[in-house]
Each structure stands twice: as C-alpha cells, then as structure tokens.
N, C-alpha and C positions, 0 to 999 in steps of 0.2 A: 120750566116745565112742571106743572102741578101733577100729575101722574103717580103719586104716590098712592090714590085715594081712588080706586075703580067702583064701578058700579055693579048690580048682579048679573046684571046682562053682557059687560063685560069679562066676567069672569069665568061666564057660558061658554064667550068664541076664547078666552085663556086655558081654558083646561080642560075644556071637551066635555066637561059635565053637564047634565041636564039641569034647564032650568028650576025644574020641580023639585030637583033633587038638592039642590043648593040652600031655596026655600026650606025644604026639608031640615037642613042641617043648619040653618038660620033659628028657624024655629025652636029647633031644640036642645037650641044652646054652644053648638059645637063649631061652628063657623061665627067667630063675634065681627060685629060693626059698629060703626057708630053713627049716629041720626043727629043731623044738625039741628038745633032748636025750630028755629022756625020753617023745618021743610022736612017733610017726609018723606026722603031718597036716603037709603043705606046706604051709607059708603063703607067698602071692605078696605083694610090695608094691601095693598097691590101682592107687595111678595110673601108678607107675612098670611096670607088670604090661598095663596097659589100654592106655599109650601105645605098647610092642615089639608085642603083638600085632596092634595095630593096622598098626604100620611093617611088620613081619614080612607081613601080607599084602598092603601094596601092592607090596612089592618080590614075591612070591607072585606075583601081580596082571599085575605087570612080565614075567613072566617068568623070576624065578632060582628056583634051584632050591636044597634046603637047603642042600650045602655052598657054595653061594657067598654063602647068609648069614650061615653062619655065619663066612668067611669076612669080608665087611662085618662084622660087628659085634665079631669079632675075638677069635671064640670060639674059629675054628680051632687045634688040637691039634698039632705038630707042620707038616713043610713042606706035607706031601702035594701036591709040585709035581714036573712033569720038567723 
C-alpha cells in the first residue's frame, strides 16, 4: 500500500480544509511537499501533512496570524524584525 504520499485534494476530503486554503499554506511555506522531477503533482506526506494542518489551525484558532506561524514553525525567511 503506497499511501504514505497523498495528494491536495486528498487532504481536502482528510481534514476538512479548504482547497484554497491548503494552497495557501503550500504557498507560503507552511505545509511542505515534495514534486517529483518529472511530474508536476505535490505530494504531501499523509500523517505528517494531517498533523501541521491540523497544529496550523489551532494556532489559526488562537489567534496568530500566518507570519507568526510561520515564524513558530521556523519557516521564516530572513529577520523581518525591527
């Protein structure tokens, strides 16, 4: 059973998040994947993929907002501090 390796749409009917919203978090760093060279379909890791989105909206939930997630999770790029 290959099933380690889900796709986004997958992940959609796994944890009841939105599409856009998953992209979203693709996008910007906080949900990682990995792209097989020659095919352009992200594959997320199954539980490791179900367990951040899940963390990602209780802190959501909490009250923070993307960059201080991605901050926490230690995505952030650069200081972007004063």
């Amino acid at each position: 059973m290959s099933s380690e390796y889900v796709t986004i749409g997958e992940l959609v009917r796994l944890t009841g998040a939105r599409y856009s919203t998953l992209k979203y978090y693709t996008e910007e760093g906080i949900l990682p994947f990995e792209q097989a060279e020659g095919n352009l379909t992200r594959r997320y890791k199954r539980m490791e993929s179900i367990e951040r989105i899940a963390y990602i909206k209780n802190l959501r939930d909490g009250g923070k907002t993307i960059a201080e997630i991605k901050e926490i999770l230690g995505k952030s790029k650069g200081s972007g501090k004063s």
